[in-house]
MARROVEX-49539 format. One line per field, with one value per residue (C-alpha): residue in three letters; x, y, z; residue number from 1. Coordinates in Angstrom, 2 decimals. Layout:
N
roro <- ala,...
east <- X,...
north <- Y,...
up <- Z,...
mivo <- NUM,...
This chain:
232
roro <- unk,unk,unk,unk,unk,unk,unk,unk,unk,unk,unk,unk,unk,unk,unk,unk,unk,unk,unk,unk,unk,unk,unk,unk,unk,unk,unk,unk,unk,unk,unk,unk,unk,unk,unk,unk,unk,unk,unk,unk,unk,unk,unk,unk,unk,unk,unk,unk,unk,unk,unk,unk,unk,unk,unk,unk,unk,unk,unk,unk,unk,unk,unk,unk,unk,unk,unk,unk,unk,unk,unk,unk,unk,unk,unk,unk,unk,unk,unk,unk,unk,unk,unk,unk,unk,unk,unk,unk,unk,unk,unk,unk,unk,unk,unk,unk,unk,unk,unk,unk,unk,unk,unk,unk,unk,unk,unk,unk,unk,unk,unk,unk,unk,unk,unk,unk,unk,unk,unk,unk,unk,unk,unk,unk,unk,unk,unk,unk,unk,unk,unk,unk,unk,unk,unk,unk,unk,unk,unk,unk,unk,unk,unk,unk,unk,unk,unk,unk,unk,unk,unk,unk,unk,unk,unk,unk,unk,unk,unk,unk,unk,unk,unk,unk,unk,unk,unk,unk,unk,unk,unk,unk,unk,unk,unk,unk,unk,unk,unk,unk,unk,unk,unk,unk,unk,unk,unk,unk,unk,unk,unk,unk,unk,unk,unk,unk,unk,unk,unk,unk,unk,unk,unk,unk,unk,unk,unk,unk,unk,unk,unk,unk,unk,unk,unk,unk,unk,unk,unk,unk,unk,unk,unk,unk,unk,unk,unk,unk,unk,unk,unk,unk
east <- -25.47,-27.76,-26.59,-27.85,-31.17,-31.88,-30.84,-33.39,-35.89,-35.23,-35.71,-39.10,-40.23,-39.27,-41.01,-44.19,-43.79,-43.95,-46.22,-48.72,-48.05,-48.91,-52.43,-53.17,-52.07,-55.14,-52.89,-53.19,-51.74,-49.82,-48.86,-47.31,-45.47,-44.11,-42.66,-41.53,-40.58,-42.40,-44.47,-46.29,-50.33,-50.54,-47.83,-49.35,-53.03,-52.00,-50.41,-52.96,-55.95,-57.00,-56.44,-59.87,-59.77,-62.19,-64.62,-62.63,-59.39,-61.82,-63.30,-60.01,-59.26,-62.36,-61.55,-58.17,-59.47,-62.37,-59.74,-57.19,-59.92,-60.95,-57.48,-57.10,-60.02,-59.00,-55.32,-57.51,-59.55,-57.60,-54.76,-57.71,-58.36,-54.95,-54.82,-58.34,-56.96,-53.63,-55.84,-57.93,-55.09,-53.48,-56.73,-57.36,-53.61,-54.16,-57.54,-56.04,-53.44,-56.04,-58.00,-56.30,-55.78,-59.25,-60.46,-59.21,-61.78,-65.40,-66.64,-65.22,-67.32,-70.20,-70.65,-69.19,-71.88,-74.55,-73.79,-73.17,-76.79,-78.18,-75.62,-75.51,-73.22,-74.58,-72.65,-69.16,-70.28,-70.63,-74.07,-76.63,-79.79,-82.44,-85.33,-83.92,-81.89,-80.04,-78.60,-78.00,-76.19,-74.12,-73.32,-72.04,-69.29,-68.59,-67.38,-65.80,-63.93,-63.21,-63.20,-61.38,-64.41,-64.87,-68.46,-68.91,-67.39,-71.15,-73.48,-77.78,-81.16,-84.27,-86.73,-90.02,-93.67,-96.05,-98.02,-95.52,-94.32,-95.87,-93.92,-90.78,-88.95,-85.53,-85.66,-85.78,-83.32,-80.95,-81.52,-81.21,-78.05,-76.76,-76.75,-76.33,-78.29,-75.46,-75.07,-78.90,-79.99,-82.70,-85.46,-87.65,-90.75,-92.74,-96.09,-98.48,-99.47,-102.50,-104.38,-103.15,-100.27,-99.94,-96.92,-97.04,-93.10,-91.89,-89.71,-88.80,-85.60,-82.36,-79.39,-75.93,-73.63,-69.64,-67.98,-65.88,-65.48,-62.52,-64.02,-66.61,-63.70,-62.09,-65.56,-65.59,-62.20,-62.82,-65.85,-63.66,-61.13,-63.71,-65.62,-61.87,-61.32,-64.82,-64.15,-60.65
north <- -83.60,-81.24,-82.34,-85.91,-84.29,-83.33,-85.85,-87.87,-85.47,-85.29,-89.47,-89.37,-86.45,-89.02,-91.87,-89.41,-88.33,-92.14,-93.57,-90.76,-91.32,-95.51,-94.71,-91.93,-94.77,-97.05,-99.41,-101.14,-100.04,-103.55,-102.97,-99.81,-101.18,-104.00,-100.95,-98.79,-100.72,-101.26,-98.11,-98.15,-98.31,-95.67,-93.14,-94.25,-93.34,-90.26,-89.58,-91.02,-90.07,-86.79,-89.00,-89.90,-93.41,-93.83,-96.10,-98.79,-98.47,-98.91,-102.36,-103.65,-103.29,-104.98,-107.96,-108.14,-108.15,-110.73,-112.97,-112.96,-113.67,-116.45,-117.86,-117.25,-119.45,-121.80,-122.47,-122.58,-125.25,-127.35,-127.23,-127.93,-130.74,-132.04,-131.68,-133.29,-136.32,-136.63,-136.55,-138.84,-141.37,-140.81,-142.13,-145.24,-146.21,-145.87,-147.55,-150.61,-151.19,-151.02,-153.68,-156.86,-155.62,-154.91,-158.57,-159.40,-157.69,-159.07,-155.73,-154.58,-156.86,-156.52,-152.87,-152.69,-154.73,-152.91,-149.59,-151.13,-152.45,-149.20,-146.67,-143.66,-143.84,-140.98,-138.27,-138.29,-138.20,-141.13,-140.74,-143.98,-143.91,-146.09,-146.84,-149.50,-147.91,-151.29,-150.64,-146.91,-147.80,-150.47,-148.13,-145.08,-148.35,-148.86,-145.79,-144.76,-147.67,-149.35,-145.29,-143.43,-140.42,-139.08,-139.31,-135.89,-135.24,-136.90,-135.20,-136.62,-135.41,-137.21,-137.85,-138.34,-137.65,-134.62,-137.06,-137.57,-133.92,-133.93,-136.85,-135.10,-138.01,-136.08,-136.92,-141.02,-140.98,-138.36,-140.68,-143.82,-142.60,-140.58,-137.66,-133.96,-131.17,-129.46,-132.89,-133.07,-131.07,-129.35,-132.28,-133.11,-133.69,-135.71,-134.90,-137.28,-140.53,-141.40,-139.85,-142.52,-144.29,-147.60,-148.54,-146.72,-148.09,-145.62,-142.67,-141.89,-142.66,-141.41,-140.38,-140.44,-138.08,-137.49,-134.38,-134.74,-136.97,-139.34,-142.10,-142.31,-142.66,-145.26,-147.12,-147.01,-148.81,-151.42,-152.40,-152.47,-154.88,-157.19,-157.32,-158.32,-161.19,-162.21,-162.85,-164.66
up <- 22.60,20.72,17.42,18.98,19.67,16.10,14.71,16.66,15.82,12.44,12.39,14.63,11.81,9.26,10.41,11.11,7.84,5.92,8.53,7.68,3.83,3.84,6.07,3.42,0.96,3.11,4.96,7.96,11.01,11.11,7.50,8.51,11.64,9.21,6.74,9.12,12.06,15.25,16.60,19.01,18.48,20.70,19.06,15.48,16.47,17.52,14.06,11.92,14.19,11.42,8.63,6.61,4.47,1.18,1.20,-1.11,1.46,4.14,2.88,2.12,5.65,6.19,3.92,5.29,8.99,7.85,6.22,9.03,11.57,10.15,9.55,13.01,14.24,11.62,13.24,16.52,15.67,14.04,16.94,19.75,17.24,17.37,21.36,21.39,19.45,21.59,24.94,23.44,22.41,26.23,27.77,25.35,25.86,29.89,29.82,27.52,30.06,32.86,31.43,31.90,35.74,36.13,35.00,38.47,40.26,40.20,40.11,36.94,34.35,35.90,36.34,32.73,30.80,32.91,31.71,28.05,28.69,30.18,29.98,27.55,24.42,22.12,24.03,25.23,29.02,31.06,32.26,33.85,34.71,36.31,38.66,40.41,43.77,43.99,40.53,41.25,44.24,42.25,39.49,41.84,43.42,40.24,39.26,42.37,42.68,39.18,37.74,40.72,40.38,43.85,45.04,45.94,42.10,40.80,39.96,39.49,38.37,39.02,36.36,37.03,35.82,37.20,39.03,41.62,41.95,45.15,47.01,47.11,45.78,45.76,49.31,48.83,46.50,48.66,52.06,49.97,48.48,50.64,48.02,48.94,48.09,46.13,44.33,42.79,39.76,38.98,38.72,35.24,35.26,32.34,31.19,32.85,30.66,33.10,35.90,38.49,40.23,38.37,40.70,44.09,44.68,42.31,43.01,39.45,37.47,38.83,36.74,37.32,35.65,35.79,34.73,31.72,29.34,30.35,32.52,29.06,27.00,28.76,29.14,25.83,25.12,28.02,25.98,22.77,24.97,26.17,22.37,20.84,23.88,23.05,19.53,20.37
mivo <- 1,2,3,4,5,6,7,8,9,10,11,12,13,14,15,16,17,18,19,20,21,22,23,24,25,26,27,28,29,30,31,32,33,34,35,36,37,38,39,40,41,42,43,44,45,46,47,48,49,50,51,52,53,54,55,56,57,58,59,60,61,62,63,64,65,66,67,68,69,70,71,72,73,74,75,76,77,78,79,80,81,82,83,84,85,86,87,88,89,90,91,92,93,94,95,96,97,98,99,100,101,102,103,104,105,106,107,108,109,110,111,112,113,114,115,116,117,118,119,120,121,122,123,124,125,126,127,128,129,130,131,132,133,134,135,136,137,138,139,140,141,142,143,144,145,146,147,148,149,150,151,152,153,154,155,156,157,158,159,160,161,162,163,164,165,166,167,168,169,170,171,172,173,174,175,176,177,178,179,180,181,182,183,184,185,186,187,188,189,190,191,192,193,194,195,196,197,198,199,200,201,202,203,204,205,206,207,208,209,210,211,212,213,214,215,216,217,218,219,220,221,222,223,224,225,226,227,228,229,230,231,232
């Protein structure tokens, strides 16, 4: 039993011994790990914690760090890439098949050319805006029905100019619409072009905005289905 003892002491004095050795020799706590076996980064600090580096071991630890960070965020872009472009290829294959059922509801083309008219294509959200409530109110059954986003899910922000501030408009849009407070965004006002009302109709310009970016992407390829039946 005691012999047992020493001889484990004697082995936890070794491995003191060379870990204390490599840091002296400025290497990396993972560098010693990988030459002595697997320590603890608690029991090693302890060991090493009285040991001073120079200045050149210290930047190569530095450089090393440096360069393994950034082959770290390297493997982590490039796999989000490579998730990014397998969602993406899920969606378009889902959204193909969709299409020929859709045709069958008058619905679909019609709230599809009207955001491909009015809609917003330079981001990858699906976002629609315009004055008209009529239109508004078409676009938000469009996308609830034909794109299966909840209506509590949307989100909207009123445009408007400074001139109007006053009217509370949020609140036409919000009875109109049926909107809820929690739903509306903070509003944006536009520097005034005149000093008067040249329509006194108008509530501003209403956007519509969905979370994420798959009902875009799937706009997207429904347009790319009807432009390739277009073309026979």
């Amino acid at each position: 039993m005691l012999r047992n003892m020493n001889s484990k002491t004697l082995k936890y004095s070794e491995l003191k011994h060379q870990a204390i050795e490599l840091r002296q020799a400025g290497k990396m706590y993972s560098e010693i790990q990988e030459e002595i076996g697997h320590i603890p980064k608690g029991t090693l600090s302890g060991w090493l914690k009285n040991i001073e580096l120079s200045k050149e071991q210290q930047e190569r630890i530095k450089e090393i760090r440096t360069k393994n960070g950034s082959l770290g965020r390297h493997i982590g872009a490039q796999r989000n890439h490579e998730k990014r472009i397998q969602r993406l290829a899920s969606i378009k294959g889902i959204a193909e098949t969709e299409y020929p059922l859709h045709l069958n509801d008058p619905l679909f083309l019609a709230g599809l050319t009207l955001y491909l008219a009015e809609g917003t294509k330079k981001t990858e959200t699906f976002m629609f805006m315009n004055s008209d409530p009529m239109l508004i109110k078409f676009m938000i059954q469009w996308i609830t029905s034909v794109g299966g986003i909840r209506f509590e899910d949307l989100r909207f922000r009123l445009y408007i100019h400074e001139l109007y501030a006053h009217e509370n408009c949020e609140e036409f849009w919000q009875s109109k619409l049926g909107i809820l407070d929690f739903q509306m965004q903070k509003t944006i006002y536009k520097p005034n072009g005149r000093k008067y009302k040249k329509n006194s109709t108008y509530k501003g310009c209403l956007r519509i905005e969905v979370k994420g970016s798959e009902l875009y992407w799937k706009t997207m390829t429904w347009r790319d289905c009807l432009y390739r039946s277009l073309q026979g």
